[in-house]
C-alpha positions as CSV (number, residue, x, y, z in Angstrom):
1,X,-28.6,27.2,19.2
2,X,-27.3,24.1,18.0
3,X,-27.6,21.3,20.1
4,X,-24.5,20.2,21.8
5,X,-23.9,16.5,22.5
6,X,-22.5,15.2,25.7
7,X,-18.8,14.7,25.0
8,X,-17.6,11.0,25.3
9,X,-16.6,8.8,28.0
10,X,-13.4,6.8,26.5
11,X,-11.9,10.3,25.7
12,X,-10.9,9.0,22.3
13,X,-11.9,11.9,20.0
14,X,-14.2,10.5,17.0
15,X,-12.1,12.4,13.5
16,X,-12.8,12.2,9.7
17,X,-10.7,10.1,7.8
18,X,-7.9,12.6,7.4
19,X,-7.8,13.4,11.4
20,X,-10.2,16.4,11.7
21,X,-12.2,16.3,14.6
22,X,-16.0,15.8,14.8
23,X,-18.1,17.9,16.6
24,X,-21.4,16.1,15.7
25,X,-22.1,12.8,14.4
26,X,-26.0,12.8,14.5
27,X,-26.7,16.4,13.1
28,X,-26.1,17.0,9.7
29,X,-25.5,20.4,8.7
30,X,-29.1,23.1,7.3
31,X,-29.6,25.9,6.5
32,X,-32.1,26.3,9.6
33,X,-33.9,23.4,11.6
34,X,-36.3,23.0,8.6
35,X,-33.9,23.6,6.1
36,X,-32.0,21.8,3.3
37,X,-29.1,19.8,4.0
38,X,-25.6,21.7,3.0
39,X,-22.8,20.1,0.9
40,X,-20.5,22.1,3.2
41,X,-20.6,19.4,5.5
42,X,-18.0,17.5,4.7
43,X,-18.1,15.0,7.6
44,X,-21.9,13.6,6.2
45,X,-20.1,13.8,2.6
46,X,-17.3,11.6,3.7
47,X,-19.5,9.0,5.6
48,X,-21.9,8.6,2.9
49,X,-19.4,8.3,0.5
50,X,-17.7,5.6,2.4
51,X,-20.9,4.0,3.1
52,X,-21.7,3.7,-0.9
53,X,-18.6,1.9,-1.2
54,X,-18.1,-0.4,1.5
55,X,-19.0,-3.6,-0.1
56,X,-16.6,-5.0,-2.2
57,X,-16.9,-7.2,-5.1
58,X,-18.3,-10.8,-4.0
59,X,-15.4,-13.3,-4.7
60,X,-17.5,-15.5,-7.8
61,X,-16.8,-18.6,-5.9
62,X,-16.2,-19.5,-2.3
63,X,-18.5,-16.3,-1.9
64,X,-19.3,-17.0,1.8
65,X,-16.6,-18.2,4.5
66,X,-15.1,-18.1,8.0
67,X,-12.2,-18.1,9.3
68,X,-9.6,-18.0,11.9
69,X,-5.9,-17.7,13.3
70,X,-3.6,-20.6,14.7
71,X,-0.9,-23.1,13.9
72,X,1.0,-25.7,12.1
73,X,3.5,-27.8,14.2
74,X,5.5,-30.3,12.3
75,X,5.6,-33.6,14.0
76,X,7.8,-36.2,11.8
77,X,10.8,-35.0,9.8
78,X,10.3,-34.6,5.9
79,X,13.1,-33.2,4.9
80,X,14.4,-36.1,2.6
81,X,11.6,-34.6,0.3
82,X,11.6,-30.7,0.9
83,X,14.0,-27.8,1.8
84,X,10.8,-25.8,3.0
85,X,12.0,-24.2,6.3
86,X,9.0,-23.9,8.0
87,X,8.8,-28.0,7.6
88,X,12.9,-28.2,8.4
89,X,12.7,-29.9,11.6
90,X,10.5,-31.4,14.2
91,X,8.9,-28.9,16.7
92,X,8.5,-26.1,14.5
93,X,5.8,-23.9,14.3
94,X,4.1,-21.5,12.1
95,X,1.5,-18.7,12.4
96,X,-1.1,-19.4,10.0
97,X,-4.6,-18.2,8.6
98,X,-7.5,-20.5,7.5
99,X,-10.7,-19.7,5.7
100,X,-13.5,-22.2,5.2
101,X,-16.3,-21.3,2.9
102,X,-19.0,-23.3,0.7
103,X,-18.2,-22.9,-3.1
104,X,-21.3,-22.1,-5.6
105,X,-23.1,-20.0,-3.4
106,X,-23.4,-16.4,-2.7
107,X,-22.4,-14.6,0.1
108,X,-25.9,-14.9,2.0
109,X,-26.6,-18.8,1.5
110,X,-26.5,-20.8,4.0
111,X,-23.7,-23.1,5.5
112,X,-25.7,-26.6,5.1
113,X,-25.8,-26.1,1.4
114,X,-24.9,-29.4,-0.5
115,X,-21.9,-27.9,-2.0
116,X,-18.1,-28.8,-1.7
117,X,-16.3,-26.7,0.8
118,X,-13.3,-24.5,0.7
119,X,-10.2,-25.2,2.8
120,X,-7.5,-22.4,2.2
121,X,-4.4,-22.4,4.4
122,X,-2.2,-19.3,4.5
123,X,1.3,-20.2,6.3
124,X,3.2,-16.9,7.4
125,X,6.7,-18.7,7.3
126,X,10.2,-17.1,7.5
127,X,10.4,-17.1,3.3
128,X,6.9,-15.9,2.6
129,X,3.6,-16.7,2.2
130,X,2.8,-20.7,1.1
131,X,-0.9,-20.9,0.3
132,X,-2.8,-24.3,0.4
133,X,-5.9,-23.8,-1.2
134,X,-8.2,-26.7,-0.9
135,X,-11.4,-28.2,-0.9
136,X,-12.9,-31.1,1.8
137,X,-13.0,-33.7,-1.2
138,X,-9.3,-35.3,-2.9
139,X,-11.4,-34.9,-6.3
140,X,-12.9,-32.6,-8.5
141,X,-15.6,-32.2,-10.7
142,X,-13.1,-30.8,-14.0
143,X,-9.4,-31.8,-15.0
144,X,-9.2,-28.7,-17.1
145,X,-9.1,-25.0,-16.4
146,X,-10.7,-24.4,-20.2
147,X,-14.2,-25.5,-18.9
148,X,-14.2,-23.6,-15.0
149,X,-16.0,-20.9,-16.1
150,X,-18.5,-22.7,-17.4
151,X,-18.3,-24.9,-14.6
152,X,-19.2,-22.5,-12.7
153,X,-21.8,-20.8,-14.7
154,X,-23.5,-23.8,-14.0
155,X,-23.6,-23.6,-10.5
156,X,-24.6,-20.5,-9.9
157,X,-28.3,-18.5,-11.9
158,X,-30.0,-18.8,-15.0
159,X,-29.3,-15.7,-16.8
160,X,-32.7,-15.3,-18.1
161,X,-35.1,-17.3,-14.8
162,X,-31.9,-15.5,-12.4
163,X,-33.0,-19.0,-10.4
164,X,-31.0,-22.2,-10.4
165,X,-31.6,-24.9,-12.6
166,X,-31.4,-28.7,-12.5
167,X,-31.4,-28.5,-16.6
168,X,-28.3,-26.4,-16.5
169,X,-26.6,-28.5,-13.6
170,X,-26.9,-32.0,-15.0
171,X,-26.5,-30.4,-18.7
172,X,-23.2,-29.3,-18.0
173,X,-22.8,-32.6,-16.0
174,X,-23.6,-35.9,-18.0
175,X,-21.6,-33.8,-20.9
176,X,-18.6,-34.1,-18.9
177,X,-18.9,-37.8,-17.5
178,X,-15.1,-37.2,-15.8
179,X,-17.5,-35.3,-13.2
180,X,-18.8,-38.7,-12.3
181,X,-16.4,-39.2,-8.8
182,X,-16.9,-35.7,-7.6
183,X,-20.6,-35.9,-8.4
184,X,-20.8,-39.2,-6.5
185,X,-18.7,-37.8,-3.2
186,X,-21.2,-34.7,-3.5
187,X,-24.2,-36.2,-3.4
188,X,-23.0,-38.2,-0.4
189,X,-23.4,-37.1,3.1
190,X,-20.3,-35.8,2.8
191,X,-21.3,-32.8,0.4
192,X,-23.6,-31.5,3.7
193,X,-20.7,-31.3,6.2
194,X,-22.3,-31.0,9.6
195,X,-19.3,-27.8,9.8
196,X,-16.1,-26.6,9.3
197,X,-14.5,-28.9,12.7
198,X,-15.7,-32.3,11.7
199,X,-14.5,-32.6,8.0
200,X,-11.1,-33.0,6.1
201,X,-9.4,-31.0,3.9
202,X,-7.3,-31.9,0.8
203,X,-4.8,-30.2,-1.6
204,X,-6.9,-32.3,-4.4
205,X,-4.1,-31.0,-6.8
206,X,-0.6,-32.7,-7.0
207,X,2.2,-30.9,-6.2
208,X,6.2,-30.8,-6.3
209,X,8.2,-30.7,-3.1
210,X,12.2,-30.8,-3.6
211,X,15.2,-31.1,-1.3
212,X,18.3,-29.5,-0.9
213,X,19.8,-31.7,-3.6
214,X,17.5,-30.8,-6.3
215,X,15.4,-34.0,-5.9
216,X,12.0,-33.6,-6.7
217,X,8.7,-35.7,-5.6
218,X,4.9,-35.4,-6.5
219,X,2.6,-34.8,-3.7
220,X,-0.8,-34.7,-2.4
221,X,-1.7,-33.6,1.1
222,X,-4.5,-34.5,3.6
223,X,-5.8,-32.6,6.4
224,X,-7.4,-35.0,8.8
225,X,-9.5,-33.4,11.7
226,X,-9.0,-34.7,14.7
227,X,-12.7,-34.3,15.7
228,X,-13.7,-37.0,13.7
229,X,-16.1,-37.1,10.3
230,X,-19.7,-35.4,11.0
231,X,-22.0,-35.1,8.2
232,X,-25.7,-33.8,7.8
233,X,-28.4,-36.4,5.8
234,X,-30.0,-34.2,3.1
235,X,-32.8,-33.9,4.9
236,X,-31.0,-32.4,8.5
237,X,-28.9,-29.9,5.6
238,X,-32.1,-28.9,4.5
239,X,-33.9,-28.3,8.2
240,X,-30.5,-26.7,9.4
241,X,-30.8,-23.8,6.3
242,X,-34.0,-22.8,8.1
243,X,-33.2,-22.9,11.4
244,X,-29.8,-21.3,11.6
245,X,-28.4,-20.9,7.9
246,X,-25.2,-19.7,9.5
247,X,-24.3,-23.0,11.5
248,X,-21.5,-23.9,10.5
249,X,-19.7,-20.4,11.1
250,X,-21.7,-20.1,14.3
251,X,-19.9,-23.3,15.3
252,X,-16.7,-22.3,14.3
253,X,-16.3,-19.3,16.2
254,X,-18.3,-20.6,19.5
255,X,-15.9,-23.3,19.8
256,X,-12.6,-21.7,20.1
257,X,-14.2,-19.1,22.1
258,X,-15.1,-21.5,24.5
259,X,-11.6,-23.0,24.2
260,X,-12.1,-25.8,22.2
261,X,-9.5,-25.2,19.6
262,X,-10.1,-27.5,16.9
263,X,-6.9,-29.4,14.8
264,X,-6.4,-31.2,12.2
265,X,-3.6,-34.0,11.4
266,X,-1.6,-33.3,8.2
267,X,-0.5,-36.6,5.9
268,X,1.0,-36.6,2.5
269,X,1.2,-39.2,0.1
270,X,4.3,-38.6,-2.1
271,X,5.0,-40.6,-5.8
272,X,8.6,-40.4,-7.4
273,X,8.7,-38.6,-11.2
274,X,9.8,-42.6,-12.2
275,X,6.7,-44.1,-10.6
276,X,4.2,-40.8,-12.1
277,X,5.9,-41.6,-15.3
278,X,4.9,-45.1,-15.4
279,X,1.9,-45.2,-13.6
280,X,-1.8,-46.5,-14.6
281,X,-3.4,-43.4,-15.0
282,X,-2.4,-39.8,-14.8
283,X,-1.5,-39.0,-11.2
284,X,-1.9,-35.3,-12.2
285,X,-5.9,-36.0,-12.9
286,X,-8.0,-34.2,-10.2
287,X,-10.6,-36.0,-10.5
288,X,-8.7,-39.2,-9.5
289,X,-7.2,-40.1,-5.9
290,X,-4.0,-41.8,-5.7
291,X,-4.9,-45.0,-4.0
292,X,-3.1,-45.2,-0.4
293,X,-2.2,-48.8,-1.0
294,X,0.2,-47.8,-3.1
295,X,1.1,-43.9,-1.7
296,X,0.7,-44.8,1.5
297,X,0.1,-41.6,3.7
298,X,3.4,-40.4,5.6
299,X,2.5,-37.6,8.9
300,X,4.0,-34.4,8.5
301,X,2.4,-32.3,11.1
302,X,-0.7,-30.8,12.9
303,X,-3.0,-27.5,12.9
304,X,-4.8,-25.8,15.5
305,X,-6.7,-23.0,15.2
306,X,-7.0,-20.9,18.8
307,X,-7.8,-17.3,18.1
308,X,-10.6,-15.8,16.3
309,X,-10.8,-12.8,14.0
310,X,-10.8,-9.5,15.8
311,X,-13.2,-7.9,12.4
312,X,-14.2,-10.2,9.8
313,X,-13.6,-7.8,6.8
314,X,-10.4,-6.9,7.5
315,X,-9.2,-10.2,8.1
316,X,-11.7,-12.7,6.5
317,X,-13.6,-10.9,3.5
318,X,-10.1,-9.5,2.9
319,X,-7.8,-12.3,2.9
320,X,-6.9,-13.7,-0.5
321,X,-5.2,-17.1,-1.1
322,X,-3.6,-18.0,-4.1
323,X,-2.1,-21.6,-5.1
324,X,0.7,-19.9,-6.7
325,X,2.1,-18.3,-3.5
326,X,4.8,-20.9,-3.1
327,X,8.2,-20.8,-1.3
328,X,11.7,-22.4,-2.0
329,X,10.8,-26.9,-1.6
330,X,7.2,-26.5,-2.8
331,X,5.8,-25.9,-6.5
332,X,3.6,-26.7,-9.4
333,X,3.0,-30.0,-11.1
334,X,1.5,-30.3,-15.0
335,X,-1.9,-30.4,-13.2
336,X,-4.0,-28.9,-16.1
337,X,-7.0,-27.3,-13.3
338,X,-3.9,-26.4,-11.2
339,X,-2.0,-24.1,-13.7
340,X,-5.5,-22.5,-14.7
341,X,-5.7,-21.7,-11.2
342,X,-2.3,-20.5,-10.9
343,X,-3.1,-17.5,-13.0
344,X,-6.3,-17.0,-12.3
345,X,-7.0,-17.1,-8.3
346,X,-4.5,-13.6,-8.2
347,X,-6.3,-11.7,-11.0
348,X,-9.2,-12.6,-9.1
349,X,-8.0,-10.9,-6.1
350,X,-6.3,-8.5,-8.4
351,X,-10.0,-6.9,-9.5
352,X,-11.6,-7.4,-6.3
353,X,-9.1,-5.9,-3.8
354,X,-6.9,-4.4,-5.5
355,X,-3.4,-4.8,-7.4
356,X,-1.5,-3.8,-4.1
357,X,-3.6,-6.5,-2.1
358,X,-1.0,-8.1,-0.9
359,X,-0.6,-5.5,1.5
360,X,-3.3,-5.8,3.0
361,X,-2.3,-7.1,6.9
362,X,-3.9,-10.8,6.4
363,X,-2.5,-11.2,3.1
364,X,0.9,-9.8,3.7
365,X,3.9,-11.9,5.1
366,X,4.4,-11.6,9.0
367,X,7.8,-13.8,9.2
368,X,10.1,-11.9,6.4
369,X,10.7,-8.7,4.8
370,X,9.1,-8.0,1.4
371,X,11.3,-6.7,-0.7
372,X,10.0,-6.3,-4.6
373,X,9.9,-3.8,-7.9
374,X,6.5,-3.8,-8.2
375,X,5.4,-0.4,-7.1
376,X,2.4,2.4,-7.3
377,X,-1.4,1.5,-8.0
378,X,-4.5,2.3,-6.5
379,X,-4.4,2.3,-2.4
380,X,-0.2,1.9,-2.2
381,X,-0.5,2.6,1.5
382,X,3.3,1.7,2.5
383,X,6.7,4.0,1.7
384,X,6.4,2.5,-2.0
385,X,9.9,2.1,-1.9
386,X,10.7,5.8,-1.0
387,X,13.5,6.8,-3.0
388,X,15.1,3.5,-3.7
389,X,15.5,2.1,-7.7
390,X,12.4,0.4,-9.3
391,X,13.9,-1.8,-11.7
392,X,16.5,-4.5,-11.8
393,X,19.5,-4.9,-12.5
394,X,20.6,-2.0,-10.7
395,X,24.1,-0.9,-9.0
396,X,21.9,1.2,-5.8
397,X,21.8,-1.4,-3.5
398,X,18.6,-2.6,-4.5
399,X,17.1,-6.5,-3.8
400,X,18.9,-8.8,-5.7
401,X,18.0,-12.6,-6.9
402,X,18.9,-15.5,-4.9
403,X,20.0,-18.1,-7.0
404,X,20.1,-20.3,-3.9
405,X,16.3,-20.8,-4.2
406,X,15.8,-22.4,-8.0
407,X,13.5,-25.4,-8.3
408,X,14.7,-28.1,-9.8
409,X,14.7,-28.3,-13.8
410,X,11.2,-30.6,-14.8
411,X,11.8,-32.2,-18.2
412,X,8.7,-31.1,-20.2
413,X,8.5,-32.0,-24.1
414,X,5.2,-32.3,-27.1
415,X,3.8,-31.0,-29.5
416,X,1.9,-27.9,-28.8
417,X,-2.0,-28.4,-29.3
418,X,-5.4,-28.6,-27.6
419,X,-4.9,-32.1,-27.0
420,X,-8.2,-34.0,-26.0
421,X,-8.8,-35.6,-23.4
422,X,-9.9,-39.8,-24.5
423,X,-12.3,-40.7,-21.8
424,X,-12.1,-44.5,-21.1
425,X,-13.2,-46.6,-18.6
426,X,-10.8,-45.8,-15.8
427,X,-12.7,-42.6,-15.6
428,X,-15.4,-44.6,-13.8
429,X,-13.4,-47.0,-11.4
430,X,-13.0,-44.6,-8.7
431,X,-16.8,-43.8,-8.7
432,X,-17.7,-47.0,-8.9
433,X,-15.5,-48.5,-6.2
434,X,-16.2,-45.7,-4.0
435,X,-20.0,-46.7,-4.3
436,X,-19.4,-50.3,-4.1
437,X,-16.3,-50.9,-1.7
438,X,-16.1,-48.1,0.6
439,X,-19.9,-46.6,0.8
440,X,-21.8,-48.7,3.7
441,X,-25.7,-49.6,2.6
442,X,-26.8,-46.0,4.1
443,X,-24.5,-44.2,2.6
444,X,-25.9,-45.6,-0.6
445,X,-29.4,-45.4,0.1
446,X,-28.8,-41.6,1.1
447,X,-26.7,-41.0,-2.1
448,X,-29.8,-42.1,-4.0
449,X,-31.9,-40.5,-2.5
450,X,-30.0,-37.1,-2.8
451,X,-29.3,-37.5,-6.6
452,X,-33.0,-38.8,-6.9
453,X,-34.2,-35.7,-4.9
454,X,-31.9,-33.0,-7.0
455,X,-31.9,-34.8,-10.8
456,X,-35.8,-35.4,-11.0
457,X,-35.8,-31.5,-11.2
458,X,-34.2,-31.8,-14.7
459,X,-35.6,-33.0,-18.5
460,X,-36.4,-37.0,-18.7
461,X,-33.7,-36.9,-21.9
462,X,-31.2,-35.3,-19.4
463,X,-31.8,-37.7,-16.6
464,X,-31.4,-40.8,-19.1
465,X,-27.9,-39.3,-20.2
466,X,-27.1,-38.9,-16.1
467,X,-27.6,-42.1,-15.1
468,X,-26.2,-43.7,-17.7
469,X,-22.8,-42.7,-16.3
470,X,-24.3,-43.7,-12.9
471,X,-24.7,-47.6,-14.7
472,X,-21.2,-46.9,-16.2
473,X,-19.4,-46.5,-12.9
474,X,-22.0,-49.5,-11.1
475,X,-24.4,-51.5,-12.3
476,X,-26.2,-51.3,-9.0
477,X,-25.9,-47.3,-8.7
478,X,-27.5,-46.8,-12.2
479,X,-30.5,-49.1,-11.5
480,X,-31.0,-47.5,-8.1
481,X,-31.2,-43.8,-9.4
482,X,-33.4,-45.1,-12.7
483,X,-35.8,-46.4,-10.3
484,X,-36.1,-43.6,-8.4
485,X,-36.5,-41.4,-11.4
486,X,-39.3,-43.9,-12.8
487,X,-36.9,-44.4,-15.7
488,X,-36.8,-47.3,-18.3
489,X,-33.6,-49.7,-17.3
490,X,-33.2,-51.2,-20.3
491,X,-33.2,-47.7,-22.3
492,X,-30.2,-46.6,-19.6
493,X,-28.5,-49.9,-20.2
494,X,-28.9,-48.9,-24.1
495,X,-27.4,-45.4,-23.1
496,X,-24.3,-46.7,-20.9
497,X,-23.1,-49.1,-24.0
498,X,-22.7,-46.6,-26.0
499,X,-19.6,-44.2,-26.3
500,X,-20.0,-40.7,-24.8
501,X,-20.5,-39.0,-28.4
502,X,-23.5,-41.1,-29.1
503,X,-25.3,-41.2,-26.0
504,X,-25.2,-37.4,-26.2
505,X,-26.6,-37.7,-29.9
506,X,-29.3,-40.1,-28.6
507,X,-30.4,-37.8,-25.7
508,X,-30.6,-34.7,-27.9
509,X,-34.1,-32.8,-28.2
């Protein structure tokens, strides 16, 4: 006789997928005690199936992340620059989802990385979904969505050694010297956040906000914790991926478990289309910060996050943000990284969850209706529409437009081309100011030290070309890394006189 196990406490019946009941979940079905297993059992069929497919794709950047639930309460009134509703008056809240995640890595690295870190705000307001998706740095290492891939690439494995190399990073690197301010905040302490509490987050793209009038601004926005900055030295980042490579999510969670609900301050610097026009350099450059001198930072609001995921798949391996979920006050700018990203952060999520993903209960809006044409595809687990008209116009009572929400017309004119880039000077300012006039003695010491520690890794012709830009962007900086390196100062002097073309030629094999 079969054995019979002891039915349940909770009295909540365990069922396949489709509802059947389960009489055993430990047995699986023989021909006899000894004998083979039988494909009759289509319980052990179903789990096993299931099982092979669990996993879903790994997202190819921002692979590993945390996350959790809480707020955005706006404290000063903005209207004046944006008909957003959820920022239309003071007081207001909105639900909201935030995911934090290191960006080269994969899914199983660990949180004390030196990497930049994702910042990704989904706000459930009453017109939709707006997605912030940012990074803890104002700057990037790219201004142009043609080179992310390879970017990337270069971040991640050798396709033949499948390890990481130095060659490939610093490659890619000192042939795109516009990397030179993102390099220099990574290499910082603050590309080893201590966690997700004690660091900043930025839109690093610029954005449009617009009124009720049709009056448009450019914008920028800052998320300032209000736990204060807390950074790891490279050598606590490196002691912390050995002794608990998931700290930073660890910490996360603990503390708003325990209560501790951690906040950050949101401030936006905003630039008229007159001043962006006229100003002296591109204010649509990610790798470039608008200096707060002249955008000064105006306080908009402030987010809390008090509840923790109930399952992370479902809610954190699952949620997908997109910088092109916008609603009626926010859009675009001419950003060149941002429209790359405006098409390609949904495919993304498109091939790894699905083309009905925004269904999903994270992703989905919370404070309005959705109401769209876009029906069928693979797991369509809502009424599809039932029996209503899939296409537009129609005369059936379908959802209409609403002319009410139209941004405001952006004068856009040229000649269309691949039109290059002419680096120049002002590509190093920022770098080298940042080093020079905001970067204390240890901070530049450790900078050193961490380039020192990561470039030394890489050919002698590759670190020349390196810290050449390093001389570029301060005199100071250059001689600091060549020294570490052993290098010859007077041949990266040679290098950094030189226009970008050359010096390339010159550090050739």
């Amino acid at each position: 006789m079969p054995n019979k196990p002891s039915k349940p406490s909770n009295k909540k019946p365990l069922t396949t997928g489709f509802g059947m009941p389960v009489d055993n979940d430990l047995n699986s079905i023989t021909a006899g005690p000894k004998g083979p297993v039988l494909i009759q059992d289509v319980h052990l069929v179903e789990k096993l199936a299931h099982f092979d497919r669990e996993r879903i794709p790994e997202r190819v950047v921002h692979a590993k992340g945390a996350g959790a639930h809480g707020y955005f309460e706006v404290t000063n009134d903005v209207t004046q620059y944006t008909r957003a509703k959820f920022l239309s008056k003071v007081g207001k809240k909105t639900d909201l989802f935030v995911r934090f995640s290191t960006v080269g890595g994969e899914k199983g690295s660990a949180d004390s990385e030196r990497d930049p870190r994702g910042f990704a705000i989904k706000f459930y307001t009453e017109e939709g979904n707006y997605d912030m998706v940012g990074n803890n740095t104002p700057v990037f290492f790219i201004r142009d969505a043609m080179k992310f891939p390879d970017f990337i690439h270069t971040q991640k494995r050798n396709p033949g050694t499948n390890l990481k190399d130095p060659d490939m990073f610093w490659d890619f690197l000192s042939l795109t010297p516009e990397s030179i301010h993102q390099v220099t905040v990574l290499f910082s302490d603050r590309g080893t956040p201590r966690d997700f509490r004690h660091m900043n987050g930025y839109s690093s793209h610029t954005y449009m906000w617009y009124n009720k009038k049709g009056e448009y601004y450019w914008v920028q926005l800052h998320f300032k914790t209000e736990q204060g900055i807390q950074n790891f030295t490279g050598e606590e980042a490196d002691r912390m991926r050995g002794i608990d490579p998931d700290c930073a999510t660890r910490d996360l969670h603990d503390a708003i478990a325990k209560g501790n609900y951690p906040s950050w301050r949101l401030e936006v610097q905003i630039m008229t289309p007159q001043q962006a026009e006229h100003y002296r350099f591109d204010p649509f450059d990610i790798t470039k910060v608008w200096p707060h001198a002249d955008f000064p930072p105006i306080e908009v609001g402030r987010m809390v996050l008090n509840r923790n995921p109930e399952n992370y798949f479902a809610e954190v391996e699952q949620s997908a943000f997109s910088p092109s979920n916008f609603v009626p006050g926010i859009g675009p700018s001419p950003d060149k990284m941002l429209q790359g990203r405006l098409f390609s952060y949904p495919d993304t999520h498109r091939h790894r969850l699905g083309t009905n993903y925004h269904l999903l209960p994270i992703n989905a809006p919370k404070a309005c209706p959705m109401n769209s044409y876009q029906r069928d595809g693979a797991i369509r687990f809502d009424e599809n529409g039932g029996g209503a008209p899939n296409y537009w116009p129609n005369t059936f009572g379908g959802p209409a437009p609403d002319p009410e929400c139209v941004p405001p017309a952006v004068d856009v004119a040229g000649m269309a081309a691949r039109h290059q880039y002419v680096l120049g000077d002002i590509d190093f300012v920022q770098a080298g100011d940042l080093y020079t006039k905001v970067m204390t003695d240890s901070d530049r010491a450790h900078l050193v030290s961490n380039i020192v520690g990561h470039l030394k890794g890489a050919q002698k012709r590759l670190q020349l070309r390196q810290t050449a830009l390093f001389y570029k962007a301060a005199a100071d900086y250059g001689r600091r890394v060549a020294k570490g390196l052993g290098l010859d100062i007077k041949e990266v002097q040679r290098l950094a006189a030189m226009s970008q073309e050359d010096r390339v030629k010159a550090t050739l094999k």
